[in-house]
Each structure stands twice: as C-alpha cells, then as structure tokens.
Backbone as CSV, one residue per row, in Angstrom:
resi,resn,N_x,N_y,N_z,CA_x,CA_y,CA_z,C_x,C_y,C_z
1,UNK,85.253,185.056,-61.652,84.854,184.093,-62.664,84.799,184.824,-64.004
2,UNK,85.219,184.298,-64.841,85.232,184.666,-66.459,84.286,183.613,-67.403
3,UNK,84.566,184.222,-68.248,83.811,183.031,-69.675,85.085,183.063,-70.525
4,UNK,85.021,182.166,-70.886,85.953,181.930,-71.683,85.946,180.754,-73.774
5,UNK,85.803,181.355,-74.374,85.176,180.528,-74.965,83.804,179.962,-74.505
6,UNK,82.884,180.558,-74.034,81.314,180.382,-73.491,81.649,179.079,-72.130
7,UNK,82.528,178.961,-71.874,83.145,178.062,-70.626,83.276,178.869,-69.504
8,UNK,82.418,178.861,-68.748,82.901,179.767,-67.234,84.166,179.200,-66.909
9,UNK,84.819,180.010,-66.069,86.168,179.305,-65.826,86.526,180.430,-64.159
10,UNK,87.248,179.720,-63.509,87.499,180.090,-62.015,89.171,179.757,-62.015
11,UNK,89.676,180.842,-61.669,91.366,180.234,-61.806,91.739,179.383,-62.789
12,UNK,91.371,179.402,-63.653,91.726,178.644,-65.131,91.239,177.172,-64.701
13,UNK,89.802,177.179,-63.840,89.893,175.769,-63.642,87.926,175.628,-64.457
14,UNK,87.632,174.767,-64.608,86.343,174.696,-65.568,85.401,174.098,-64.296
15,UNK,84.209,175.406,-64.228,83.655,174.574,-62.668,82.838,173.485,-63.609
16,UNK,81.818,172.839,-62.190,81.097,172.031,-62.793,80.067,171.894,-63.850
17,UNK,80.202,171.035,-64.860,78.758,171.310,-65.483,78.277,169.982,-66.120
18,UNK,77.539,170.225,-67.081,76.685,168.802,-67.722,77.736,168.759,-68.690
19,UNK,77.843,167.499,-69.438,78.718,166.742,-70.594,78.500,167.854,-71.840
20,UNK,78.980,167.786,-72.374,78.742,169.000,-73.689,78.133,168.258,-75.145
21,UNK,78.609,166.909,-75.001,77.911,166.055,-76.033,77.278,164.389,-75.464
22,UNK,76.128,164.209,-76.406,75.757,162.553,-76.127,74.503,163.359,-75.117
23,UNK,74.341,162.436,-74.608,72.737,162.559,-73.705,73.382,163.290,-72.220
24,UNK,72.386,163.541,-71.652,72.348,164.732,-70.863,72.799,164.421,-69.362
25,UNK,73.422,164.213,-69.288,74.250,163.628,-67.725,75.599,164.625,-66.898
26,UNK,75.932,164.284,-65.854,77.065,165.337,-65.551,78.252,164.982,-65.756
27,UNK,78.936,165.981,-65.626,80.703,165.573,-66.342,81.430,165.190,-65.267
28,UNK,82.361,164.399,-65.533,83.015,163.859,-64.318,83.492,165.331,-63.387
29,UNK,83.705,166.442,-63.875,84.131,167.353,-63.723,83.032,167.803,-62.045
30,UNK,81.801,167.492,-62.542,80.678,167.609,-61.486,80.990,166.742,-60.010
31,UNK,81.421,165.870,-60.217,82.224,165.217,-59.063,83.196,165.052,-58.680
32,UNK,84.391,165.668,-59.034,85.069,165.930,-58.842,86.522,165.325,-58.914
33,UNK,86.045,164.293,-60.374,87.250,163.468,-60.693,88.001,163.982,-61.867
34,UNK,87.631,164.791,-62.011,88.291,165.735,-63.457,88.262,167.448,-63.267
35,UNK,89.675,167.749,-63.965,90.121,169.221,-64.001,90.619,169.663,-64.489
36,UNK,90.592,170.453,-64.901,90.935,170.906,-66.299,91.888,172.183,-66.198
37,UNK,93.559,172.245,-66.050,94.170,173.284,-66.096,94.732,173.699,-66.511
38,UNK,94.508,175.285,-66.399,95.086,176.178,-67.823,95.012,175.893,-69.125
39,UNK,93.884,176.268,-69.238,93.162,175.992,-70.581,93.600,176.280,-72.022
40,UNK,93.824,177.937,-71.681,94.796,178.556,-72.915,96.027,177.637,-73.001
41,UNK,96.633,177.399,-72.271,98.384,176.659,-72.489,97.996,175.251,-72.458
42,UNK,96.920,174.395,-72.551,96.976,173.499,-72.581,95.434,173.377,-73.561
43,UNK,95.085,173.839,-74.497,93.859,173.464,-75.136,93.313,172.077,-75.195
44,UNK,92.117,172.134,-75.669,91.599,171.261,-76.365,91.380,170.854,-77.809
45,UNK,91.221,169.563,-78.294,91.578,170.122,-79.875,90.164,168.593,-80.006
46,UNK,89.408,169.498,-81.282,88.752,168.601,-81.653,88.130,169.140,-83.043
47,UNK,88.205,168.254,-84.193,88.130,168.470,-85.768,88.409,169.982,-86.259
48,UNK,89.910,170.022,-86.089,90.547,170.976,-86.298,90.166,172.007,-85.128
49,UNK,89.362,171.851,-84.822,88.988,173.676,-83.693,89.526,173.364,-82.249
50,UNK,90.162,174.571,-82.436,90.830,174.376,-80.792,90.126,175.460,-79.753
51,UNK,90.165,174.636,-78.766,89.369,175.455,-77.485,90.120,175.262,-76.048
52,UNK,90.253,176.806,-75.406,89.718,178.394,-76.054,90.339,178.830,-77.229
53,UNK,90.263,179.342,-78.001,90.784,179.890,-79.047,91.870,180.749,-79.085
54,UNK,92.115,180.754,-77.994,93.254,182.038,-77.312,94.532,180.434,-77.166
55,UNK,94.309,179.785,-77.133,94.837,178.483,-77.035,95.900,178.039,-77.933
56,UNK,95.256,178.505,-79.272,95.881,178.299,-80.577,97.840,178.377,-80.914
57,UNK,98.180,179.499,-80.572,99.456,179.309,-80.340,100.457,177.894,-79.132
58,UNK,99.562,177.611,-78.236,100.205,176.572,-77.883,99.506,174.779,-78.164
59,UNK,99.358,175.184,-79.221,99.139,173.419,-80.130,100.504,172.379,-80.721
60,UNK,101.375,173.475,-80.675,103.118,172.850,-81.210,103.200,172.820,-79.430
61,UNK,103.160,171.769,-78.765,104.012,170.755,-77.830,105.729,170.747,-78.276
62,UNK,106.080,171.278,-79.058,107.252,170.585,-79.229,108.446,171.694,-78.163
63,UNK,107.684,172.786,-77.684,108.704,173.538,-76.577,107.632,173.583,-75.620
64,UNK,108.654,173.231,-74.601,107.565,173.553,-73.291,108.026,175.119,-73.144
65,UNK,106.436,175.319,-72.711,106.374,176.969,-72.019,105.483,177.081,-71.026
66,UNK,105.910,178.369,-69.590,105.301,178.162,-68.587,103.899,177.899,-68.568
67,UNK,103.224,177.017,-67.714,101.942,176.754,-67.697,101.605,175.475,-68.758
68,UNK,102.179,175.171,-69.210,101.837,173.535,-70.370,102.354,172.370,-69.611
69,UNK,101.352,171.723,-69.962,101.204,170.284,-69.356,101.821,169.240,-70.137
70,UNK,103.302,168.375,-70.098,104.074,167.857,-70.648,103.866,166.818,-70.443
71,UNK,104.151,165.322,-71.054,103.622,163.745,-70.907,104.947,163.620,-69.443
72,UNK,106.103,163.821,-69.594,106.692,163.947,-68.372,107.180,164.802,-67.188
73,UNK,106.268,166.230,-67.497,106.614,166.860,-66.440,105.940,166.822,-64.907
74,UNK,106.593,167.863,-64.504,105.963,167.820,-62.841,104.188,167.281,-62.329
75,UNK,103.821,168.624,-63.489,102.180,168.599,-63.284,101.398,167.116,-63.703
76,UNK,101.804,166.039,-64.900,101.553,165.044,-65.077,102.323,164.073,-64.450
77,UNK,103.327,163.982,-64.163,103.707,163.026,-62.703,102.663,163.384,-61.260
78,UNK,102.474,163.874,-60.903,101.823,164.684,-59.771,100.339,163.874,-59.908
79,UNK,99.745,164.069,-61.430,98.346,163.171,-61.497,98.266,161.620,-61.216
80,UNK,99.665,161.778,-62.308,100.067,159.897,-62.314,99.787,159.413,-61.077
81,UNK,101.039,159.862,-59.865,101.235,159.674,-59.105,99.805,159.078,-57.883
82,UNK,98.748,160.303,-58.680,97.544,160.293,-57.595,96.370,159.005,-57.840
83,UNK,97.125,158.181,-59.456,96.450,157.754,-59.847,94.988,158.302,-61.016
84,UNK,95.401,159.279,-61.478,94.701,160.211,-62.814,95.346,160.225,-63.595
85,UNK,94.304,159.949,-64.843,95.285,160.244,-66.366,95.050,161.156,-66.916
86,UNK,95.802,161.836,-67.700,96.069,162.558,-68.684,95.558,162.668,-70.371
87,UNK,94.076,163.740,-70.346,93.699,163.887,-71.729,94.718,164.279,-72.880
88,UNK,95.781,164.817,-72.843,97.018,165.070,-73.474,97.528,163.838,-74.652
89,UNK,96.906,162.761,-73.757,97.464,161.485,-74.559,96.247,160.641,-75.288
90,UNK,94.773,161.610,-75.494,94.073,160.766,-76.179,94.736,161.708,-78.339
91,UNK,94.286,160.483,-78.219,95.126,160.599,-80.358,94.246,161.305,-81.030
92,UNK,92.898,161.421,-80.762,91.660,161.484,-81.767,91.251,163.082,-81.515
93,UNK,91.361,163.418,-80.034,90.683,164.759,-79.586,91.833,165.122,-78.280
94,UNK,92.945,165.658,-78.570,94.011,165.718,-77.741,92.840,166.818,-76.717
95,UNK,93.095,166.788,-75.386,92.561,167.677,-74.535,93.984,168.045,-73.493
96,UNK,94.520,168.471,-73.829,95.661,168.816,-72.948,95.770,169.254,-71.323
97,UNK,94.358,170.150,-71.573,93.953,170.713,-70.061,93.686,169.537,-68.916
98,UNK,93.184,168.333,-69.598,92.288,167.997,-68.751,93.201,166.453,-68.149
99,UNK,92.775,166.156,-66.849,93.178,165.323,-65.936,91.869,164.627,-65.279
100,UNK,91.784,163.246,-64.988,90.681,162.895,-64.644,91.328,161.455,-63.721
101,UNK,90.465,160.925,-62.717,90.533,159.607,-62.198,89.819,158.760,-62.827
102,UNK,88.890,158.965,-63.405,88.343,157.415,-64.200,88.801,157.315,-65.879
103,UNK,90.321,158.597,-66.418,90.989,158.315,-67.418,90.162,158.520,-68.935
104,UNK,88.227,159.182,-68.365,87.979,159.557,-69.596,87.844,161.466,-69.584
C-alpha cells in the first residue's frame, strides 16, 4: 500500500473510504460499486487541480497511452458492458480513474 496524493492506494486501486466532500457518509467506493483505476494515467480534475499530481502529464486525452481509460476502449466497454459508467465523461470535474454502478 502507498499514499499517493494523501490517497492510500493498493494496486492503483483507491481502497475504501468516507466521501471527501458534503456531509459525512461512505463512498460508493466503500461498497463496492466504484473503482478507481490507475490514477496517475487517468486523473482527476477539479478547479484546475489535478489529482495525483503525478497525473498531470496525462490530462491531453488526445493520444492514448498505456494504462488510460478511453470513452471507447477495452477498459470502458468492459464497464459498459457490466452496466457501470464512466467518470471520464462528467464535463464539470472530469474523473477519468473512476468507474461506478450507480454512474455517480
């Protein structure tokens, strides 16, 4: 296990924990409907700051490189497929890493 950006992280996967904002509840992540992979190649982006910060070079989507999560590649067909969507495609706070069944 590592930290990563103050994020424990296990195989580039984000174990469970509480919501990071809003009132104090667990993250879907805690039950196991959300996952978050490869964090660096697939950041998170929210008012300008991207997380992990090691992340930063892969914010241009416009070439895929190993480990990035593409609107049509393998790894997001594979969710589709399971019925999970893809944080990649929210507009406001792109989260690239992250995959979930209830789509937040």
């Amino acid at each position: 296990m590592t930290e990563v950006d103050g994020r424990r992280q296990h195989v580039g996967l984000q174990l469970p924990d509480a919501v990071a904002t809003g009132p104090p509840r667990w993250s879907a992540h805690a039950f196991g409907t959300a996952i978050d992979v490869n964090p660096v190649e697939n950041p998170y982006v929210e008012g300008g700051a991207v997380q992990p910060a090691a992340g930063q070079p892969f914010l241009d989507r416009s070439q895929a490189r190993p480990g990035m999560a593409e609107p049509d590649g393998v790894l997001n067909r594979a969710f589709r497929a399971a019925g999970w969507q893809w944080g990649g495609r929210w507009t406001a706070t792109p989260d690239y890493q992250h995959f979930s069944a209830t789509g937040g």
